[in-house]
N, C-alpha and C positions, 0 to 999 in steps of 0.2 A: 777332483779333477786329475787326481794321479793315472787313471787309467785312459785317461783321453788326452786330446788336445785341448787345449782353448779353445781353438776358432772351430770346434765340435760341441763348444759352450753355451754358445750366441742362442740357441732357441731353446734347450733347458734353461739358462738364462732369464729371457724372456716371458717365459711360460712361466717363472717362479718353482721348479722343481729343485732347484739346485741346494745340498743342504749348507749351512752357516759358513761351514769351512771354502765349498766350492765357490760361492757366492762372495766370496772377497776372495779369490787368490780369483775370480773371474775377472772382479773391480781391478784388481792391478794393472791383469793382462791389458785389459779393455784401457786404462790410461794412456797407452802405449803402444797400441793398435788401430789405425785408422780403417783398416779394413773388418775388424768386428765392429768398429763402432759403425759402421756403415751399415754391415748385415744386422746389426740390433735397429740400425731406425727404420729398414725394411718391415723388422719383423715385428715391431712396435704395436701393434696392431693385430697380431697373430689371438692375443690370448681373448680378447672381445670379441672375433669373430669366433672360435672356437664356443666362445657360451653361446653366442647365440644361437650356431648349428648344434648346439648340446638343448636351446630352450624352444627350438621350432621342433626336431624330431619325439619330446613328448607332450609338446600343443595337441590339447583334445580333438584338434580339426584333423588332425594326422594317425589320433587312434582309434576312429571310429571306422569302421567296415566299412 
């Protein structure tokens, strides 16, 4: 997180990209922040819908001519 914000955390976060280090200096932040813990229960939801529009665009109904 050295090179960002925090509250530029909230959807790597989310998303699970963030590595060991960034991923607890996020938990801190997130303690202490009402406004990311806000934008995290927005985005709560983010990485579910993301597989899905990841498992409907190679459903064989979608690759056939």
């Amino acid at each position: 997180m050295s090179a960002s914000s925090p509250h530029f955390d909230v959807a790597a976060y989310a998303l699970g990209v963030l590595d060991d280090d960034e991923t607890e200096a996020f938990e801190r932040h997130l303690d202490g922040c009402a406004q990311c813990r806000a934008e995290l229960l927005e985005n709560q939801e983010l990485p579910g819908l993301l597989d899905a529009l990841k498992s409907d665009s190679v459903s064989p109904e979608r690759t056939r001519p």
